[in-house]
C-alpha positions as CSV (number, residue, x, y, z in Angstrom):
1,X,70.0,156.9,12.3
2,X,70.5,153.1,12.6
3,X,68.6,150.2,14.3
4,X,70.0,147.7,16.6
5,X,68.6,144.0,17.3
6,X,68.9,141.3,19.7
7,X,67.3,138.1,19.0
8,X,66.6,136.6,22.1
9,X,66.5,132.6,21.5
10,X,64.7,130.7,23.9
11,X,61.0,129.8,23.9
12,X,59.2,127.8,26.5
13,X,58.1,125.5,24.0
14,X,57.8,125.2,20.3
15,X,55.2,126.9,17.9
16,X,53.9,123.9,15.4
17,X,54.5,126.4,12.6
18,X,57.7,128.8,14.0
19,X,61.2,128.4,12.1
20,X,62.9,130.5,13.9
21,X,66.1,129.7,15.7
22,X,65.0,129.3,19.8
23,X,65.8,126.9,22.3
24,X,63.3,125.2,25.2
25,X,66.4,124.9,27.2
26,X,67.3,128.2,29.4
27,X,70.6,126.2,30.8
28,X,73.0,128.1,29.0
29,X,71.1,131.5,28.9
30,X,73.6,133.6,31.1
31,X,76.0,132.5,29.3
32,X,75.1,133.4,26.1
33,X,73.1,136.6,27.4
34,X,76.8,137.4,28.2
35,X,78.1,136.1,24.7
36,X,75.7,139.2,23.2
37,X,77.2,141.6,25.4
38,X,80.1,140.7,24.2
39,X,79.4,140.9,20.6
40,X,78.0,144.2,21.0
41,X,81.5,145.1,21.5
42,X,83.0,143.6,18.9
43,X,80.8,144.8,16.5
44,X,80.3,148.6,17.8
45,X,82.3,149.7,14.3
46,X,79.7,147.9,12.1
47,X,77.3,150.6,11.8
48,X,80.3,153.6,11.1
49,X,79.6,156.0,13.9
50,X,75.2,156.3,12.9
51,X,73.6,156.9,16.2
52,X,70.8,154.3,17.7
53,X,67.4,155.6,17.1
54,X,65.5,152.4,18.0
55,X,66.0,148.8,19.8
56,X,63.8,146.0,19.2
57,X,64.2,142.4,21.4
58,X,62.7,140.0,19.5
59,X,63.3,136.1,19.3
60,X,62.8,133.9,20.6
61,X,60.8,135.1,23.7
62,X,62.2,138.3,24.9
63,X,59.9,138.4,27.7
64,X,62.0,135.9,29.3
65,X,64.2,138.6,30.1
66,X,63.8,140.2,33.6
67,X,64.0,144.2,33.4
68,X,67.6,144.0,34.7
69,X,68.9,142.2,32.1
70,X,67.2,144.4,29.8
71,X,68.8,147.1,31.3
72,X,72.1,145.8,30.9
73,X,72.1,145.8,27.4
74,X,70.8,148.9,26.8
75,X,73.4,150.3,29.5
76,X,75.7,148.3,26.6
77,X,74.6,150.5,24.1
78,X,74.7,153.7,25.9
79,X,78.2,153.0,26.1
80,X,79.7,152.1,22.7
81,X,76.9,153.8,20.5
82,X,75.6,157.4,20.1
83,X,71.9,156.7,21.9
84,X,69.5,159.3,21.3
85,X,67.5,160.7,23.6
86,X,64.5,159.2,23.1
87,X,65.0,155.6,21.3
88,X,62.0,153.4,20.3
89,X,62.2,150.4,22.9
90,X,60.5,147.5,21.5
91,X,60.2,144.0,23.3
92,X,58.3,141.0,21.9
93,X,56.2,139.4,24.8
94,X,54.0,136.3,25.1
95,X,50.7,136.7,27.1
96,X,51.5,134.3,29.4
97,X,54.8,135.7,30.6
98,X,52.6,139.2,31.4
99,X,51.4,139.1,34.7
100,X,51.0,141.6,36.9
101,X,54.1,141.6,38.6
102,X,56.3,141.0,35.4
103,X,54.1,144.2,33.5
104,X,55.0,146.4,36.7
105,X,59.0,145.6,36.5
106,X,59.0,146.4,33.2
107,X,57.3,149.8,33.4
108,X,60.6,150.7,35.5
109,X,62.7,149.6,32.3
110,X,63.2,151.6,29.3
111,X,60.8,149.4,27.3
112,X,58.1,152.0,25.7
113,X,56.5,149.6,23.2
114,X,55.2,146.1,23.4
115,X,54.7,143.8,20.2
116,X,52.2,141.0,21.9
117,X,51.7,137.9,19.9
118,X,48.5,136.8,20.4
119,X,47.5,134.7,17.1
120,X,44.0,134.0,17.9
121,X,42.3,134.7,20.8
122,X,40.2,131.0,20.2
123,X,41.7,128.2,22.5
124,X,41.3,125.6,19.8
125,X,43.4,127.5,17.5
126,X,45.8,128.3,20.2
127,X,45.7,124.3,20.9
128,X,46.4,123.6,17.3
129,X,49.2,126.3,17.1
130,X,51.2,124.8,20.3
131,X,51.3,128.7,21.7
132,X,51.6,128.5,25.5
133,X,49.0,131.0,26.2
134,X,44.7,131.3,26.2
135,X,42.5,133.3,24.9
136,X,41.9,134.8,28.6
137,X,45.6,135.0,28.9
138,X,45.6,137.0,25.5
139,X,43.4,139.5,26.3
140,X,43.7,140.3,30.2
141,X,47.9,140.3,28.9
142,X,46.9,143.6,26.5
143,X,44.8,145.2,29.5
144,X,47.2,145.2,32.2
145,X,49.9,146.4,29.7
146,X,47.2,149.5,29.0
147,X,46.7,150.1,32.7
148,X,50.4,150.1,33.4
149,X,50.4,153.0,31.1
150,X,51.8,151.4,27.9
151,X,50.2,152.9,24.6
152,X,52.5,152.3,21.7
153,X,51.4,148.4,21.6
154,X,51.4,146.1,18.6
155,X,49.8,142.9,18.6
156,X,50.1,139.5,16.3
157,X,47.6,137.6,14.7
158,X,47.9,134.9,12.2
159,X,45.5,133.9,9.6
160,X,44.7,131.4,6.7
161,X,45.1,127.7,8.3
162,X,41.9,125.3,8.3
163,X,40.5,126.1,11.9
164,X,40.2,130.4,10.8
165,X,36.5,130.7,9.6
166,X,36.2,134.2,8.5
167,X,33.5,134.9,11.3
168,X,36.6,133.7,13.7
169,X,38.8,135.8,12.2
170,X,36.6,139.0,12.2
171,X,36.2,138.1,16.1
172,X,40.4,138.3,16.4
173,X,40.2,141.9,14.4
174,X,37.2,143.5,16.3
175,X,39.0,141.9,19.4
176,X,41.8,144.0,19.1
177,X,40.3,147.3,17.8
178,X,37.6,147.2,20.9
179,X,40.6,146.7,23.0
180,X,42.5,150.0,21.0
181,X,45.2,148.3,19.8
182,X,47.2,151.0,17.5
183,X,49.1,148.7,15.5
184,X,48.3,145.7,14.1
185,X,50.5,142.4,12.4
186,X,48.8,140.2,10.5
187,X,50.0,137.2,8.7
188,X,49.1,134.4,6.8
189,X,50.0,130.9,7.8
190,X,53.1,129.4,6.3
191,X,54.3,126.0,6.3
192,X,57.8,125.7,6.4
193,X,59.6,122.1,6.1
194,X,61.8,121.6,9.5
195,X,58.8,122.8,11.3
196,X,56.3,120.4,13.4
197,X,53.2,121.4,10.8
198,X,55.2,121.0,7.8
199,X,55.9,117.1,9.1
200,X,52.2,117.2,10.0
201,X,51.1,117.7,6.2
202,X,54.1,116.1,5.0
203,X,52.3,113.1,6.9
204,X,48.6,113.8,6.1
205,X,48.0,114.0,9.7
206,X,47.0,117.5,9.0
207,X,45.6,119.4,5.5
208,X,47.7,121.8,3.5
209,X,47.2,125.2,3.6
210,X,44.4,126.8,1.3
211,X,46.0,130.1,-0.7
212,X,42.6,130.5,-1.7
213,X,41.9,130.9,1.9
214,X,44.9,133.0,2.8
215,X,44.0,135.8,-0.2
216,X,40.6,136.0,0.9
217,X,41.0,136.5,4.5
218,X,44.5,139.0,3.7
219,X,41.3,141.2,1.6
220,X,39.2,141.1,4.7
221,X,41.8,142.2,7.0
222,X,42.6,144.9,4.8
223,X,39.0,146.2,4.1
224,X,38.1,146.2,8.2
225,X,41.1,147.7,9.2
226,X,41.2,150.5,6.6
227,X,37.3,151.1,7.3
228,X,38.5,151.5,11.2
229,X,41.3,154.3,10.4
230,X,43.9,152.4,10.1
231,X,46.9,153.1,7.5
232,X,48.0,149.8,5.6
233,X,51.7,151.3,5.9
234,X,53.5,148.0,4.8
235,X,51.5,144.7,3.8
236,X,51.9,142.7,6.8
237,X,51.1,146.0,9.3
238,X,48.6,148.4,10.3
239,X,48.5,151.6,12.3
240,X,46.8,154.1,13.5
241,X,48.5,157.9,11.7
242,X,52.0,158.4,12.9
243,X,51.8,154.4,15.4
244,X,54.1,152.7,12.9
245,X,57.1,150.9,14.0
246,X,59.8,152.7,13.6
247,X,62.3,149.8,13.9
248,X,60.8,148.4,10.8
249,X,59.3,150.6,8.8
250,X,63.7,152.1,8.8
251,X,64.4,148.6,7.2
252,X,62.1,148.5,4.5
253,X,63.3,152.2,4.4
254,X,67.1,150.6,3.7
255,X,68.3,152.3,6.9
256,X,71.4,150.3,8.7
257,X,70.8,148.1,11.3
258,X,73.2,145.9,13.4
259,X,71.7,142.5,14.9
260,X,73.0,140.7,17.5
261,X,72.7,137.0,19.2
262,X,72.2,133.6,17.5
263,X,70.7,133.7,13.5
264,X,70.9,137.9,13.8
265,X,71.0,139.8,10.6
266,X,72.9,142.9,9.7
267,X,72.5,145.6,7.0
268,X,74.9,148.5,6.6
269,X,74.1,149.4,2.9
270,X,77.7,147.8,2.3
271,X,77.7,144.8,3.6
272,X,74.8,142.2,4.4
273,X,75.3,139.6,7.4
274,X,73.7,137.0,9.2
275,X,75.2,135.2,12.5
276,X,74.9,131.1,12.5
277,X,71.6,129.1,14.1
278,X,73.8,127.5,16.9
279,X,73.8,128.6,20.7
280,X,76.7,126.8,21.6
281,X,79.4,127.5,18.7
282,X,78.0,131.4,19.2
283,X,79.0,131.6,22.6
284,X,82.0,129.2,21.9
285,X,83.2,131.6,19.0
286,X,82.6,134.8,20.9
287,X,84.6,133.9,23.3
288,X,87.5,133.7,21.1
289,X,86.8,137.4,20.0
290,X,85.2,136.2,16.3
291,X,81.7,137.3,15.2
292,X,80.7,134.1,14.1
293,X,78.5,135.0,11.0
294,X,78.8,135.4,7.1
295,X,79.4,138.7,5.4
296,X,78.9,139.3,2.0
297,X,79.7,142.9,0.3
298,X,76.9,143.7,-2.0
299,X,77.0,144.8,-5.5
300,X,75.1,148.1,-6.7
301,X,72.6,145.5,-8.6
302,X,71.7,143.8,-5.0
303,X,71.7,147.4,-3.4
304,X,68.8,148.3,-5.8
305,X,67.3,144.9,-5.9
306,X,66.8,145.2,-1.9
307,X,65.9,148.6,-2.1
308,X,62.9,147.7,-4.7
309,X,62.4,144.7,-2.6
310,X,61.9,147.0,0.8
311,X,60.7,149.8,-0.4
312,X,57.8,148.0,-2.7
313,X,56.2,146.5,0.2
314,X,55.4,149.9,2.0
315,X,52.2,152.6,1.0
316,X,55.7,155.2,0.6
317,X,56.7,152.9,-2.7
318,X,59.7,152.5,-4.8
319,X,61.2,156.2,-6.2
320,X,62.6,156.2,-8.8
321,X,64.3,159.9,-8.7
322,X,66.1,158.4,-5.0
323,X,67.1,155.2,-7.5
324,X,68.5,157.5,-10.0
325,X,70.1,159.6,-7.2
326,X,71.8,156.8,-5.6
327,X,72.9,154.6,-8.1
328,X,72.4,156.5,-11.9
329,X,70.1,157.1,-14.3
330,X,71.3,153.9,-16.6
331,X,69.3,151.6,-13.6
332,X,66.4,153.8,-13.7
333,X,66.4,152.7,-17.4
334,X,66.4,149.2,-16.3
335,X,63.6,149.6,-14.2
336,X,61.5,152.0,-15.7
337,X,61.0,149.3,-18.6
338,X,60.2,146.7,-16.3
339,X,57.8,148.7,-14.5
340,X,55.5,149.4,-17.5
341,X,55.0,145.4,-18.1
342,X,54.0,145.1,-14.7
343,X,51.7,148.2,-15.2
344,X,49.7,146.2,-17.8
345,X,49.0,143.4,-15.1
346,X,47.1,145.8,-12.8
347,X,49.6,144.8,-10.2
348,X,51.1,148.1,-9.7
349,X,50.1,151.8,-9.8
350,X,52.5,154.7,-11.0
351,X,52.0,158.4,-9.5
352,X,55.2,160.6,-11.0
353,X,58.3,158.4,-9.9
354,X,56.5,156.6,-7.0
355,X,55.6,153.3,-7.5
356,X,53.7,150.9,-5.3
357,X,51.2,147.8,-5.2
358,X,47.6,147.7,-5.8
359,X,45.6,145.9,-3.2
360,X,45.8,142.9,-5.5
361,X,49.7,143.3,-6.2
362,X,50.1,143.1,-2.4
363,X,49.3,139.3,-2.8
364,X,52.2,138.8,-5.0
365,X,54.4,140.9,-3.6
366,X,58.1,139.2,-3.6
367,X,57.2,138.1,-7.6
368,X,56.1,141.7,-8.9
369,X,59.6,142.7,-6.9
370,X,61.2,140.1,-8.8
371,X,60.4,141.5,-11.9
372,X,61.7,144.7,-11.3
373,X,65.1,143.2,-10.5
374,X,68.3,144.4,-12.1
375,X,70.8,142.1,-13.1
């Protein structure tokens, strides 16, 4: 089973903290709407013949899309790919684009889950992100979703920047388990350079980002969530039993996926790609017939090193007896000997050949991985 992608890149105006690649402009969206049709095509051999068990719009802001051109792509699909019968559907949508006439054309689509980013649902915050949306927006968005008869909805929250009191942030969580929300993405504020907030601290016209903050508030997500019944599957996400994504959860699983559109990544456990940032060469290049990306083959050492990286972050763990299976019992060595450093730290816990992250190993995830790295 295998994933596809489409990375939808236009926004009606930019997030302070988002680094994603998007575009405020919609004057060349047919155009390259058309370009990703295309590159379906050309790409249909990437993932050797594995049918399509989920599809997942994100961006960008795939609610943009009107439920015909929705349907176009996955008509797309249909055609070059094995589809199941049933695929996971997943569109990203801003409140603000969900009004009642926009939830009730997309019932008639093929979408059958909804990831809502709703970040806070304080205005102030909202303000100080840039998001479009309100807090009324926010939540009426979720209810007329629910009464459309959409139940497999995730929703976004973001945490650990200087407005987030923990009262406020307790507010977003029982916010969204009143309104029985069965998955939930949380996470922490990051400040990346190119982005309007990182200029903002850069230029002291805003403060830094507290980790101290961050950690704290990541525990108190963690302890009201699992008190609620919900399963801390991966450490960003939260579910109800058996709600996880299925489009994620298969890539921190290492399953293949193929993305397409502008800055799109692809995984086929062979090769690793990732299409350039650029609207205008993308569609310029695709209409020459040439997938405008990078490829690079990967070595067994950065098979297993994505593998731990994955698989780590997730309540299923690294195993070791799949390592050993899949790339020999001289790696399991390698990692075995690693893993009983990290052991000492309290950063990890060991049941037979599973390994995964204690609650305070979660907050230094990507560095425990790297210590498990081969070479």
């Amino acid at each position: 089973m295998a994933g596809i992608y489409f990375h939808i890149p236009f926004c009606k105006q930019a997030c302070h903290y988002c680094d994603f690649h998007f575009s405020t402009s919609l004057q060349y969206k047919d155009d390259l709407l058309n370009a990703m049709l295309a590159e379906l095509l050309l790409q249909k051999d990437y993932l050797q013949g594995e049918a399509i068990e989920t599809i997942y719009f994100g961006g960008g802001t795939p609610s943009l899309l009107s439920s015909d051109e929705i349907r176009v792509f996955i008509d797309q699909i249909a055609k070059l790919f094995k589809l199941i019968s049933a695929p996971e559907i997943t569109l990203e949508a801003n409140p603000d684009d969900l009004d009642i006439n926009k939830v009730r054309e997309l019932r008639q689509s093929l979408i059958n889950r909804f990831s809502v980013g709703i970040q806070s649902f304080y205005d102030e915050d909202l303000r100080w992100m840039n998001r479009v949306h309100t807090s009324n927006e926010a939540e009426n968005s979720i209810k007329r979703v629910q009464d459309a008869g959409f139940e497999n909805i995730t929703s976004d929250l973001i945490y650990g920047y200087p407005l987030l009191s923990d009262e406020k942030f307790k507010s977003n969580i029982r916010k969204l388990l009143d309104l029985s929300i069965p998955h939930i993405s949380a996470y922490s504020m990051t400040v990346e350079p190119q982005t309007a907030l990182g200029s903002f601290i850069k230029n002291k016209k805003q403060p830094a980002m507290n980790e101290s903050q961050s950690a704290d508030q990541f525990l108190l997500l963690t302890e009201m969530l699992i008190e609620s019944g919900f399963e801390h599957y991966e450490i960003s996400n939260f579910a109800r039993r058996e709600m996880y994504s299925k489009h994620n959860t298969n890539y921190w699983r290492g399953v293949s996926y193929l993305g397409i559109g502008p800055s799109a990544h692809s995984f086929n456990g062979n090769t690793r790609a990732w299409n350039i940032s650029n609207n205008a060469r993308y569609i310029e290049s695709i209409s020459r017939k040439a997938i405008p990306a990078e490829l690079e083959t990967l070595t067994i050492a950065n098979k297993i090193n994505e593998y731990i990286l994955t698989s780590l972050r997730t309540m299923w763990g690294t195993d070791l007896t799949k390592l050993t299976q899949d790339f020999g019992a001289s790696y399991r060595i390698d990692v075995e000997s690693a893993t009983k450093r990290v052991l000492e730290k309290g950063l990890i816990s060991r049941e037979n050949d599973i390994i995964t992250l204690t609650l305070s190993g979660k907050l230094l995830a990507d560095q425990i991985a790297a210590e498990l790295f081969v070479d």
